[in-house]
Structures are given as structure tokens and as C-alpha cells.
MOPAC internal coordinates of N, CA, C and O (Angstrom, degrees):
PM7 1SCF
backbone

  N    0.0000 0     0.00 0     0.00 0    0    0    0
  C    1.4427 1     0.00 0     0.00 0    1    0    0
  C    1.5306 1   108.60 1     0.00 0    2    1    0
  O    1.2310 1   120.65 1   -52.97 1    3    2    1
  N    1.5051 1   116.36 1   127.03 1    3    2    1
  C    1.4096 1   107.58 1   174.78 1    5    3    2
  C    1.2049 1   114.96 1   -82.94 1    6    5    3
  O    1.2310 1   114.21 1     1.65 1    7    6    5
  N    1.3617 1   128.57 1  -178.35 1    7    6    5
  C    1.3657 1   133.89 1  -164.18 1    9    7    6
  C    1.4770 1    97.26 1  -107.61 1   10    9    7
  O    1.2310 1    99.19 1   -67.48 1   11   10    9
  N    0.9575 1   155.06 1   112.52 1   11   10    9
  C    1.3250 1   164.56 1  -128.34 1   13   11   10
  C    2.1182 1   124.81 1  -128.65 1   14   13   11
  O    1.2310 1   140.11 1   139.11 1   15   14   13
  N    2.1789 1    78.60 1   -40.89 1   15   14   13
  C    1.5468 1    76.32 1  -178.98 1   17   15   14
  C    2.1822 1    87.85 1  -143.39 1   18   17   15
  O    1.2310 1   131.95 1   -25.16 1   19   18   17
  N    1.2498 1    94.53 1   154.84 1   19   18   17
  C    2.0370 1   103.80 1   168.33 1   21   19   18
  C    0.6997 1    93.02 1  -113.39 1   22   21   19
  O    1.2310 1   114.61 1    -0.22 1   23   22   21
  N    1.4212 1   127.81 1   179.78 1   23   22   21
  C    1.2901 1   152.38 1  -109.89 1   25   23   22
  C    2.1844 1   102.98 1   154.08 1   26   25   23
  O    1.2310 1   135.64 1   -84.39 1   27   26   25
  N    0.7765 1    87.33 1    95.61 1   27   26   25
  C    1.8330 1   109.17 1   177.09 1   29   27   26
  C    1.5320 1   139.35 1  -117.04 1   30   29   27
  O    1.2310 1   125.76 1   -88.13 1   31   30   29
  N    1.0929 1   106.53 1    91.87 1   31   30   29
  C    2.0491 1   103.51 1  -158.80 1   33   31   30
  C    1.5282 1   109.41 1   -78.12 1   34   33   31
  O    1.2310 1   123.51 1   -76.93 1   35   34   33
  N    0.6863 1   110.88 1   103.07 1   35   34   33
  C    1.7965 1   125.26 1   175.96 1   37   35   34
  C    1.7219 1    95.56 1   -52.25 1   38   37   35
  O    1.2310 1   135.89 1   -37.82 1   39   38   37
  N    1.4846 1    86.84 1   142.18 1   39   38   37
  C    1.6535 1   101.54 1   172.55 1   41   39   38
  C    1.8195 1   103.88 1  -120.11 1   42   41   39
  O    1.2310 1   124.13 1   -99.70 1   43   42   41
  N    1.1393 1   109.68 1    80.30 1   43   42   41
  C    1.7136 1   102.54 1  -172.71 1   45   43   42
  C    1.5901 1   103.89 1   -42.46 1   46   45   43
  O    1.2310 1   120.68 1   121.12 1   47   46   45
  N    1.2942 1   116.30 1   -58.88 1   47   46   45
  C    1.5846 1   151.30 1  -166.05 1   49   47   46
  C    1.4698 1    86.42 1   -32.94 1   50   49   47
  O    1.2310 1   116.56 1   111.87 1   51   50   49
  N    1.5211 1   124.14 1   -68.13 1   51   50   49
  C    1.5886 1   116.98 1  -167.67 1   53   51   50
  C    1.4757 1   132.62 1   -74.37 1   54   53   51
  O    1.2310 1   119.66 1   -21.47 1   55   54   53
  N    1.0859 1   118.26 1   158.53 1   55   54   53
  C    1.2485 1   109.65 1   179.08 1   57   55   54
  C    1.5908 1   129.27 1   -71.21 1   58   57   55
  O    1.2310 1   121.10 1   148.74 1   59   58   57
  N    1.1613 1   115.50 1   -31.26 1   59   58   57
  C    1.4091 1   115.96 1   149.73 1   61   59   58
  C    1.6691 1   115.92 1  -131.51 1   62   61   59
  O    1.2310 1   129.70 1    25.02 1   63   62   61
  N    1.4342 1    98.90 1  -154.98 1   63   62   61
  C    1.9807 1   101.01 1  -145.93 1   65   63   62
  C    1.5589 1    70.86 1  -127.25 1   66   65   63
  O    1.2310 1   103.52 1  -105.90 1   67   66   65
  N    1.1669 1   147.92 1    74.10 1   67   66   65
  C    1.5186 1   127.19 1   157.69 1   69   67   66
  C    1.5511 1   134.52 1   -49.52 1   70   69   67
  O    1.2310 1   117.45 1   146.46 1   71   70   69
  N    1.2289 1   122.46 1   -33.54 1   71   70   69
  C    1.0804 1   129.81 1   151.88 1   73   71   70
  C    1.7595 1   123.81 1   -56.64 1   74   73   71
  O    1.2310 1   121.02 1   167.76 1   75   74   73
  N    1.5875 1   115.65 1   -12.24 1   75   74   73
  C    1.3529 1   123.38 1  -170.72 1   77   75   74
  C    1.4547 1   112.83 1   -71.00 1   78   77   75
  O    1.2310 1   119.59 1   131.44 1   79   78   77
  N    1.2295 1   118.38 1   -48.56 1   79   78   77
  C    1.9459 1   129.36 1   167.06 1   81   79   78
  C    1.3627 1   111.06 1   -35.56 1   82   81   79
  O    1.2310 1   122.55 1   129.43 1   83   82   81
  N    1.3981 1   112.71 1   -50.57 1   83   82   81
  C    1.8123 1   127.70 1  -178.23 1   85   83   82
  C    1.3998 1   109.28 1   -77.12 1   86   85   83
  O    1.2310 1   115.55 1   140.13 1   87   86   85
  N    1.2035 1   126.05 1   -39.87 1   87   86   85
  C    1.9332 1   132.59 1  -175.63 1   89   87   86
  C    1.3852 1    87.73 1   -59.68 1   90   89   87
  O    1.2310 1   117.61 1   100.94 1   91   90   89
  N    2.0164 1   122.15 1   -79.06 1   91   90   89
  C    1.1497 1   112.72 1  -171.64 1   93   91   90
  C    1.4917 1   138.66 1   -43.26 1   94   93   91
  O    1.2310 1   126.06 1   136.03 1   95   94   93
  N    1.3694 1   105.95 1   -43.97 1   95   94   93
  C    1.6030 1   107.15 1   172.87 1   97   95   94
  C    1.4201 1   123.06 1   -66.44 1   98   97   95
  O    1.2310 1   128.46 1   151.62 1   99   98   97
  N    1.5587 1   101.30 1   -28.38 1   99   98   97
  C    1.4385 1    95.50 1  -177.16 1  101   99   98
  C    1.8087 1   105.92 1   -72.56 1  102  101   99
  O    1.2310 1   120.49 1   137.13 1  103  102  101
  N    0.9728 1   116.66 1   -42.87 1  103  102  101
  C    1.5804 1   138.76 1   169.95 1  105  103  102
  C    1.4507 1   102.37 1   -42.64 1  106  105  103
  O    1.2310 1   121.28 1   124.54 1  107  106  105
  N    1.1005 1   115.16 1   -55.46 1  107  106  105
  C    1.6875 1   103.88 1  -179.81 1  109  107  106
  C    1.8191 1   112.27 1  -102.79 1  110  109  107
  O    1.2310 1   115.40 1  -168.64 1  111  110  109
  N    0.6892 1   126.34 1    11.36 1  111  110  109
  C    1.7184 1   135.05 1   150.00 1  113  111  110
  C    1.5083 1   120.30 1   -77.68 1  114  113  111
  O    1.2310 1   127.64 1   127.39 1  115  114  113
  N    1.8258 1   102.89 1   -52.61 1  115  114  113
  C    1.7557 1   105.75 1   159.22 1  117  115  114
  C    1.6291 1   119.96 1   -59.38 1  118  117  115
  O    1.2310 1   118.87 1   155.71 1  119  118  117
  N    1.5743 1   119.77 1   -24.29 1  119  118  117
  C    1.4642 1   121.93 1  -166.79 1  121  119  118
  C    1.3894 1    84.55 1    72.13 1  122  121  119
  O    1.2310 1    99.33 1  -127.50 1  123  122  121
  N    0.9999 1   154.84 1    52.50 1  123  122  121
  C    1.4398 1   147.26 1   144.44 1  125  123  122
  C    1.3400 1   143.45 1   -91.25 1  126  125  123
  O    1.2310 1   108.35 1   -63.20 1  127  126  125
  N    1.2675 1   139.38 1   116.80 1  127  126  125
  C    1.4230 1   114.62 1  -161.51 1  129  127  126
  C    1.5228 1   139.51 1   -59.01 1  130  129  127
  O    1.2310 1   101.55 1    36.65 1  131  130  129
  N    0.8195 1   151.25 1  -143.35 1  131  130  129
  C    1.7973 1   127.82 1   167.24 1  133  131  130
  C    1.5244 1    91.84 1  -162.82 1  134  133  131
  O    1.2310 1   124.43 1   -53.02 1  135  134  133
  N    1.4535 1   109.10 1   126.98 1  135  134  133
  C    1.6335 1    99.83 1   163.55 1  137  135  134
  C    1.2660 1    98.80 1  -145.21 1  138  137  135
  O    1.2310 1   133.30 1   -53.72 1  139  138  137
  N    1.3448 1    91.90 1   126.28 1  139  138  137
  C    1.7979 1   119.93 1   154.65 1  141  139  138
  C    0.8800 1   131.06 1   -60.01 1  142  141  139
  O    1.2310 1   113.91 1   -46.15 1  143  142  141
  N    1.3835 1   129.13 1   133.85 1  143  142  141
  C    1.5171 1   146.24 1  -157.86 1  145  143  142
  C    1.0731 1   113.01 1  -128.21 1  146  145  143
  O    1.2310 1   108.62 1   -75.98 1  147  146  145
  N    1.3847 1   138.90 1   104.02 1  147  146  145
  C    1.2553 1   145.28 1  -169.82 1  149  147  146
  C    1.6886 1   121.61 1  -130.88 1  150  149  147
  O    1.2310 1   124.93 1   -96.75 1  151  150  149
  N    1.0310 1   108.14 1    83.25 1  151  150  149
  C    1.9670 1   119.78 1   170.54 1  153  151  150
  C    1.5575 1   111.24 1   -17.64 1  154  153  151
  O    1.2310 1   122.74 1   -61.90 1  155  154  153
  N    0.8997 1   112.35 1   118.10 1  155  154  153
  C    1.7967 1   117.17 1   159.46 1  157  155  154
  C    1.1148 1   110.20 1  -114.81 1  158  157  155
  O    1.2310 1   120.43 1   -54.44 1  159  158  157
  N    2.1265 1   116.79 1   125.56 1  159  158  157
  C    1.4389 1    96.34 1   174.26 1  161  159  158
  C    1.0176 1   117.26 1  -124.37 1  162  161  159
  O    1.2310 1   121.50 1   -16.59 1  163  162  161
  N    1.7590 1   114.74 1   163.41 1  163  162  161
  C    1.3621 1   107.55 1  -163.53 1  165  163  162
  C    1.2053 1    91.67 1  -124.40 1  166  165  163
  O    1.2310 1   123.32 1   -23.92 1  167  166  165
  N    1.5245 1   111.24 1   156.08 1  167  166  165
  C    1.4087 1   111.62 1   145.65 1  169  167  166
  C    1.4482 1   134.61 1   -91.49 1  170  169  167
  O    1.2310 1   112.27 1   -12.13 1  171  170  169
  N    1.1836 1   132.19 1   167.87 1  171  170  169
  C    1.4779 1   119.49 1   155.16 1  173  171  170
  C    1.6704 1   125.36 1  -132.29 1  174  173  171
  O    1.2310 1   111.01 1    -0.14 1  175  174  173
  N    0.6983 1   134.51 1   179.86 1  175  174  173
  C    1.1221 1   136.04 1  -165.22 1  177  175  174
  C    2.1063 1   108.82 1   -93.61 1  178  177  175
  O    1.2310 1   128.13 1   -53.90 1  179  178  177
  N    0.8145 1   101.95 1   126.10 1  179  178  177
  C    1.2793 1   101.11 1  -178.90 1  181  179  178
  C    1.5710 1   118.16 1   -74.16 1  182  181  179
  O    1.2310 1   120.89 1   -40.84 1  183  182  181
  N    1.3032 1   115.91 1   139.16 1  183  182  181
  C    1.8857 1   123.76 1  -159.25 1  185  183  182
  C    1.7028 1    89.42 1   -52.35 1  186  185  183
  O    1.2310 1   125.60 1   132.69 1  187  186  185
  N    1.1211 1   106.85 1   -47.31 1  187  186  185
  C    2.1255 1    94.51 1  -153.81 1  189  187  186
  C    1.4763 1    95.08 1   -88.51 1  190  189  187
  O    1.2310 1   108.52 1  -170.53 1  191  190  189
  N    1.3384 1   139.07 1     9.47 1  191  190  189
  C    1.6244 1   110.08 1  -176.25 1  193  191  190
  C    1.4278 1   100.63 1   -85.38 1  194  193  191
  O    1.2310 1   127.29 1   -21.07 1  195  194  193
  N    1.3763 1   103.58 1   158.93 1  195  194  193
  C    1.4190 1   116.63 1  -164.11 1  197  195  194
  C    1.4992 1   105.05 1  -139.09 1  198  197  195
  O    1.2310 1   117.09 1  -168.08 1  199  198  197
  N    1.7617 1   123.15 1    11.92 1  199  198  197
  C    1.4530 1   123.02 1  -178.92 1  201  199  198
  C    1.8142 1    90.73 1   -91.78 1  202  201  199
  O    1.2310 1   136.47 1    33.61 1  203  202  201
  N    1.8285 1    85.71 1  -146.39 1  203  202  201
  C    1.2447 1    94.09 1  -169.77 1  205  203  202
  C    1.4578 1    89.18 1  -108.65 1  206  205  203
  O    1.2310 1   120.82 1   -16.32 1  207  206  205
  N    1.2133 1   116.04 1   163.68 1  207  206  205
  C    1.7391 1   132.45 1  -155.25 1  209  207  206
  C    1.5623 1   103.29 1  -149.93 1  210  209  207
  O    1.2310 1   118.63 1   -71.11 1  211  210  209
  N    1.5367 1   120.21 1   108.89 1  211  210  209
  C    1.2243 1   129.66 1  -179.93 1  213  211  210
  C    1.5076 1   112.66 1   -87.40 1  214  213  211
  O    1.2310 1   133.91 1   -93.59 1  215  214  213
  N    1.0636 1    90.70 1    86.41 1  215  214  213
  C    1.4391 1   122.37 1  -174.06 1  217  215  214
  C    1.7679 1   109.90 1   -54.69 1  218  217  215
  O    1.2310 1   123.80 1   146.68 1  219  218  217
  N    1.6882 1   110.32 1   -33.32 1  219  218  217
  C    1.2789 1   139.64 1  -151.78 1  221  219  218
  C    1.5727 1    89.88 1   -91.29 1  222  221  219
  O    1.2310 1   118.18 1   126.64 1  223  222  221
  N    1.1248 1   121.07 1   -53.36 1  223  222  221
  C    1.3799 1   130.12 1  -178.66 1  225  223  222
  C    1.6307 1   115.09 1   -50.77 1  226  225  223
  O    1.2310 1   122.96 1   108.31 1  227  226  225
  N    1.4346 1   111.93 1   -71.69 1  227  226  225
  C    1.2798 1   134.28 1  -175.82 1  229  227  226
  C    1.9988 1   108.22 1   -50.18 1  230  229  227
  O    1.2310 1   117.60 1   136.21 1  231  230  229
  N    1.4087 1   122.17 1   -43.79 1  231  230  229
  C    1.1933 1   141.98 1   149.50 1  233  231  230
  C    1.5723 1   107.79 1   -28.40 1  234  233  231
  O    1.2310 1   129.12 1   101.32 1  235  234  233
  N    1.3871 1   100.03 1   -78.68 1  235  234  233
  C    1.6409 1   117.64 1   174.27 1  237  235  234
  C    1.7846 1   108.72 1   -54.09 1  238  237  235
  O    1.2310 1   110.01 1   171.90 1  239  238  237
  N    1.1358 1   136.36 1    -8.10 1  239  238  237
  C    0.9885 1   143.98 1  -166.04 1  241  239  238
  C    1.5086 1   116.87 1  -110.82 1  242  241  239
  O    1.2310 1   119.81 1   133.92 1  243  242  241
  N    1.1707 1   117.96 1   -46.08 1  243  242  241
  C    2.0972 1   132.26 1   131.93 1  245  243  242
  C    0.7851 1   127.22 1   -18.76 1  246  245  243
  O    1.2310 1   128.17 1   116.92 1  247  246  245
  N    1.9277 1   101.87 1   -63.08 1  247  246  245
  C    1.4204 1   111.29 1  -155.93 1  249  247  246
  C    1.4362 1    89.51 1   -64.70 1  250  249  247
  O    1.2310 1   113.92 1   129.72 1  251  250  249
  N    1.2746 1   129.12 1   -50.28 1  251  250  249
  C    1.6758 1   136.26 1  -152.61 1  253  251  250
  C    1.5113 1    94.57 1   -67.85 1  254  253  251
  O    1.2310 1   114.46 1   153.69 1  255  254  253
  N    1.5423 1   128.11 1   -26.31 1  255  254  253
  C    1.1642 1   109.78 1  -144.05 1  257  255  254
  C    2.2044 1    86.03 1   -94.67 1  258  257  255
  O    1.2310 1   128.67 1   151.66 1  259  258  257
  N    1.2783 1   100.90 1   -28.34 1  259  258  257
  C    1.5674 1   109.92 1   163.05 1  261  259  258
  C    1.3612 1   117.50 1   -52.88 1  262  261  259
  O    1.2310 1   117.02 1   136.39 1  263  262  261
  N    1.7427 1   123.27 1   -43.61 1  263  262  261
  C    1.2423 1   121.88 1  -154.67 1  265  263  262
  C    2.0782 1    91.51 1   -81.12 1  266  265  263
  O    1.2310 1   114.98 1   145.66 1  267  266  265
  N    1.1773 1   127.13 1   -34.34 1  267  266  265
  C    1.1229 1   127.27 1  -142.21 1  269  267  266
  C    1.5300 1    87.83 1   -82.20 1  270  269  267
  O    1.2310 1   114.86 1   147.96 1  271  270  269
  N    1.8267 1   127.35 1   -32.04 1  271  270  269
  C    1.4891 1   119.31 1  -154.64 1  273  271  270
  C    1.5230 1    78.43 1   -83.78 1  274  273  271
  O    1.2310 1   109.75 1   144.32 1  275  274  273
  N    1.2198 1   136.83 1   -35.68 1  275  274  273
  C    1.7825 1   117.75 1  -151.96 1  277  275  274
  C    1.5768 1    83.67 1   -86.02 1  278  277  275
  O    1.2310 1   107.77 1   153.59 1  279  278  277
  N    1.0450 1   140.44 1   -26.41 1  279  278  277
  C    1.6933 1   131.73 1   168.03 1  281  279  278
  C    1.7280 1    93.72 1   -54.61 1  282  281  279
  O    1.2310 1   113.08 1    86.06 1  283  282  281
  N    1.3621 1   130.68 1   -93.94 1  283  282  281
  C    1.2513 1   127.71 1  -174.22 1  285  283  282
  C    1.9277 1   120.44 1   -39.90 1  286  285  283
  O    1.2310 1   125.25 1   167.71 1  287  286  285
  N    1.2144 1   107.53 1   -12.29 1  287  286  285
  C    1.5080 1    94.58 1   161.08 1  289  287  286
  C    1.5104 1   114.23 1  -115.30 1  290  289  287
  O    1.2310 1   125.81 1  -174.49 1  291  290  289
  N    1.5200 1   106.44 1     5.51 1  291  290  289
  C    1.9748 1   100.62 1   156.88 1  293  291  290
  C    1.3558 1   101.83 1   -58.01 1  294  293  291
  O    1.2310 1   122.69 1   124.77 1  295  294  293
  N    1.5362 1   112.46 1   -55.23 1  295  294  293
  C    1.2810 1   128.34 1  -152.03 1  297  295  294
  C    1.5873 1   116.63 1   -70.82 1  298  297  295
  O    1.2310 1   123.00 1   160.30 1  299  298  297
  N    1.6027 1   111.86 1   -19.70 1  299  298  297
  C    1.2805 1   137.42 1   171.26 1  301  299  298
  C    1.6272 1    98.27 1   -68.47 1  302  301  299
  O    1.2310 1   120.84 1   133.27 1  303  302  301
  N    1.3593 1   116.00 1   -46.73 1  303  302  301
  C    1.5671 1   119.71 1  -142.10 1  305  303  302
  C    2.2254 1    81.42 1   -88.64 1  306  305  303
  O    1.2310 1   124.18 1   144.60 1  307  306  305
  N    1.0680 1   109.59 1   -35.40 1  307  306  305
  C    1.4402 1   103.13 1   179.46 1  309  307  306
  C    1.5922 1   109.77 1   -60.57 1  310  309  307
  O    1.2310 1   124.62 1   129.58 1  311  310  309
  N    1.2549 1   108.73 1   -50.42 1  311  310  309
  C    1.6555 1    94.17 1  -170.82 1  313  311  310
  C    1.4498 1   111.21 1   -66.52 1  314  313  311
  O    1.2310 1   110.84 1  -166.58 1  315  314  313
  N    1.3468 1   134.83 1    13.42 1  315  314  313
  C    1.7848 1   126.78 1  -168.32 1  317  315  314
  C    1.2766 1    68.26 1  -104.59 1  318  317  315
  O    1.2310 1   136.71 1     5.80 1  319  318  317
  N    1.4380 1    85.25 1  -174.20 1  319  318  317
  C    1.8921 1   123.69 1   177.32 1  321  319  318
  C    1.8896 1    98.74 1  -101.95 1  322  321  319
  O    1.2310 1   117.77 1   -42.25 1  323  322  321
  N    1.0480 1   121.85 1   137.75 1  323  322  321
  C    1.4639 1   133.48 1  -161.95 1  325  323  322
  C    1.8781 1   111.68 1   -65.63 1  326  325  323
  O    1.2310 1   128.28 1  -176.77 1  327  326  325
  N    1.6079 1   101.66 1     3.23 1  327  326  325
  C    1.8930 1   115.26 1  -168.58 1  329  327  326
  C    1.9615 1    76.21 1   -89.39 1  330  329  327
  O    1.2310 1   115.42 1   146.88 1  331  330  329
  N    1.5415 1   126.30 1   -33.12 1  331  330  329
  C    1.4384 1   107.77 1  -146.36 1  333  331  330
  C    1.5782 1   114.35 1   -59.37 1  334  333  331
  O    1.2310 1   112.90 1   -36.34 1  335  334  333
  N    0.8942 1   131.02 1   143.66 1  335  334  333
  C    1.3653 1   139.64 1   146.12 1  337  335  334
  C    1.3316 1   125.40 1   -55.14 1  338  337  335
  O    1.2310 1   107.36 1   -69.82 1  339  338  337
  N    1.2137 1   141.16 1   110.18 1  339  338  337
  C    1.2481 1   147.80 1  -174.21 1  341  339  338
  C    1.2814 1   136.92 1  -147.29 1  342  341  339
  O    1.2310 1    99.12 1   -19.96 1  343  342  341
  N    1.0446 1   155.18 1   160.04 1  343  342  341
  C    1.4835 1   164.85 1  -159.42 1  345  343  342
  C    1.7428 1   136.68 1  -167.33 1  346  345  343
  O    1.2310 1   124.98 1   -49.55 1  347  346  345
  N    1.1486 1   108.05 1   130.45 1  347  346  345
  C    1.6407 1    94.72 1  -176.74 1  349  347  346
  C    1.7155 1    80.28 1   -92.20 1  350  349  347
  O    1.2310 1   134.69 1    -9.74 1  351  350  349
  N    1.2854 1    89.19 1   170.26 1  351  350  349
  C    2.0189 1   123.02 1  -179.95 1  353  351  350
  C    1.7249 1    95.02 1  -158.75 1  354  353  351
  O    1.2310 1   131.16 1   -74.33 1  355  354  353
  N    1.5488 1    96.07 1   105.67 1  355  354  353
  C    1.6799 1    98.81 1   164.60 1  357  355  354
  C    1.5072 1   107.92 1   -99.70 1  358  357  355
  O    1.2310 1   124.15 1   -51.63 1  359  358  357
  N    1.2286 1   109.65 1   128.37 1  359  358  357
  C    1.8290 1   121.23 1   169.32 1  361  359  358
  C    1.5780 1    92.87 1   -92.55 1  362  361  359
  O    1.2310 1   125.05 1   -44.34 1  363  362  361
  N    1.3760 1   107.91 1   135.66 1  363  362  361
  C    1.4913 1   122.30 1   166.77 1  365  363  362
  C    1.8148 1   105.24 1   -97.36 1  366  365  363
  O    1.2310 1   138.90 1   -65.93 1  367  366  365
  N    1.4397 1    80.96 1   114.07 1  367  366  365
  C    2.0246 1    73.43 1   166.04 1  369  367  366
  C    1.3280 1   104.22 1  -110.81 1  370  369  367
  O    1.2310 1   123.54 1    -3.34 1  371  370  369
  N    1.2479 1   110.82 1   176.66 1  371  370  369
  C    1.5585 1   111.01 1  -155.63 1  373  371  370
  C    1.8457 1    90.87 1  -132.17 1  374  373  371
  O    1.2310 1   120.10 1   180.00 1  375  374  373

């Protein structure tokens, strides 16, 4: 059975992807697709609080945590060769 699709966990947090040079080549040597996996986190509001809840913040706090994985899979998508097949996949953890 060939290996068909990878599987690659983005580290937004670091400054580079060291493992990223090796994901891509191996990904396009198999003809395989490659998808990146990148965490978004959210918060939520807990059932019993009853103050005020900066709703505006936590939003703003997503958004960044979104903006940083599609930065780390530009930076993913640069080290392949431009034939690769690829994809971001954001998991929301809560």
C-alpha cells in the first residue's frame, strides 16, 4: 500500500519549521499529499461567570492564533517544490 497522504504539525510559536525541508521532499518523492495541521485556540466563557467578559479580546486572541498557522504554512508551502500538494487543516481546541 502506498502512502498516499502526510500529516505535519505546524509549530506557529517557532521561528522556523525544521522538520519542514524533510515533510516536503518526502511528500513530493512519495507523490503524496501533505497536510498541515495547525491548532487554533479558543477560549470560552465559563457557564457560572456573571462579570463582564472581553469577548473582544479572546476573538482578537484566535484571530492571531489563525493568522500565525497560515504564516507557518506559507513558510511550509516555500520549502516544497511548487508540483506539492498541500493543505492547511485548523483543529480548534477549546
Amino acid at each position: 500500500m502506498a502512502i498516499k497522504d502526510i500529516l505535519f504539525l505546524l509549530d506557529p510559536e517557532a521561528d522556523s519549521q525544521p522538520a519542514a525541508p524533510f515533510a516536503t521532499a518526502f511528500a513530493d518523492r512519495l507523490d503524496a499529499h501533505l497536510t498541515a495541521a495547525g491548532v487554533v485556540y479558543e477560549m470560552l466563557v465559563p457557564s457560572g461567570f456573571t462579570g463582564d467578559y472581553p469577548a473582544d479580546i479572546m476573538a482578537a486572541l484566535s484571530e492571531q492564533s489563525r493568522q500565525r498557522n497560515a504564516s507557518a504554512y506559507a513558510n511550509l508551502c516555500k520549502a516544497g517544490p511548487a508540483s506539492l500538494r498541500t493543505e492547511l487543516v485548523e483543529i480548534d481546541a477549546i
